[in-house]
C-alpha positions in Angstrom: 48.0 10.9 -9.6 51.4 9.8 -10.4 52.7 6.3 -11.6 54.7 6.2 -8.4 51.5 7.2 -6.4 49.6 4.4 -7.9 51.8 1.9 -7.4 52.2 2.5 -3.6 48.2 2.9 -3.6 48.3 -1.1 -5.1 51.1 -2.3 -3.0 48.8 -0.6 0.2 46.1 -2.2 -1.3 47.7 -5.7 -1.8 48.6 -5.5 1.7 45.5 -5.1 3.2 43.9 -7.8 1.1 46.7 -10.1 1.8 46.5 -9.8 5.4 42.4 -9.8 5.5 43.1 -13.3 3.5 45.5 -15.0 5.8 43.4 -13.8 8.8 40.0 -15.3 7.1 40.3 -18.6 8.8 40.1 -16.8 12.4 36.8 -14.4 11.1 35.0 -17.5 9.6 35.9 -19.2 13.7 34.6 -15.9 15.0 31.5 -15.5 12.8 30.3 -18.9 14.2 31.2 -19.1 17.1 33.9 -21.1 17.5 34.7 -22.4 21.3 38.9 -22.5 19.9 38.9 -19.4 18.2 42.0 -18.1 20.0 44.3 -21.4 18.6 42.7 -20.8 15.2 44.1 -17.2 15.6 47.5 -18.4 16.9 47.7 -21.3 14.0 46.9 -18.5 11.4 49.7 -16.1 12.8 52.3 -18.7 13.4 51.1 -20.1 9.7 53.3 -16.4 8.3 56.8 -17.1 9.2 56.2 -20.7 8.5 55.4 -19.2 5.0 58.8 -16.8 4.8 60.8 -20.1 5.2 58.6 -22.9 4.6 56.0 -22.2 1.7 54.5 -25.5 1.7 53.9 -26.0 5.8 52.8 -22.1 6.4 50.2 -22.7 3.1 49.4 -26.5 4.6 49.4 -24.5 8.2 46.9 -22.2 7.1 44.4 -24.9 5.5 44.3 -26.5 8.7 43.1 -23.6 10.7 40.8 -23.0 7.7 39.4 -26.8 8.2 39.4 -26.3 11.7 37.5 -22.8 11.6 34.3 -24.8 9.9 33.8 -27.6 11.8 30.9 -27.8 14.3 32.1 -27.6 17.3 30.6 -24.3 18.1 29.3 -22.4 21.1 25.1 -22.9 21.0 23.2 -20.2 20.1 20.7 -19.4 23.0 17.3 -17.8 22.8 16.3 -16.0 25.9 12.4 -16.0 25.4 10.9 -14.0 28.0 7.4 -16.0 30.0 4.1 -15.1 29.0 2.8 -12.2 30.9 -0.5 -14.1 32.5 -3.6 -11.8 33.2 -3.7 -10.7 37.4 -6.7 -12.2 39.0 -9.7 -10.0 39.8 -10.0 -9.6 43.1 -13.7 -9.3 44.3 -15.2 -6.8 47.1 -14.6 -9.2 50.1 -11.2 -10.0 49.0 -10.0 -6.3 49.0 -11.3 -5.6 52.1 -9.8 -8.9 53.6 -6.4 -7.6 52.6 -7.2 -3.9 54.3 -7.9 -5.8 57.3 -11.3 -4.5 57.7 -14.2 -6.0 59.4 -17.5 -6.4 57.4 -20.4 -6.8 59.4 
């Protein structure tokens, strides 16, 4: 592999990793279930421009969101726990044929 090749291969790289960074507030709000997940997308994306010509508010921007992305107020996790199968009652002789309709004599 050439020099140039390697370089490009860390610039790819730095990419990727830079972008998986920024967007880490918005994973952590997805991971648990955050009922504003959505803003904490839109503050992270709106936190890059704000970067390009304000460093300090895009890094201050992107705490937020991080701050917001932990707090509790999360969708509950539910349990669906299915009823306890309960045994069928025995039916006796007279019983089945009361349910046939027949007539014992």
């Amino acid at each position: 592999m050439s020099p140039t090749e390697s370089f490009q291969a860390m610039v790819a790289l730095a990419i990727v990793l830079g972008i998986a960074f920024n967007l880490l507030p918005f994973l952590i709000a997805r991971y648990r279930r955050h009922r504003n997940k959505l803003a904490i997308l839109a503050r992270t994306i709106a936190a890059w421009p704000l970067c390009l010509i304000f460093p300090l508010l895009g890094i201050v921007a992107w705490i937020v969101a991080l701050v917001w992305a932990c707090t509790r107020d999360v969708e509950p996790r539910v349990e669906v726990i299915p009823p306890p199968r309960l045994p069928r009652p025995r039916l006796s002789n007279w019983d089945k044929l009361k349910a046939k309709n027949w007539s014992v004599s």
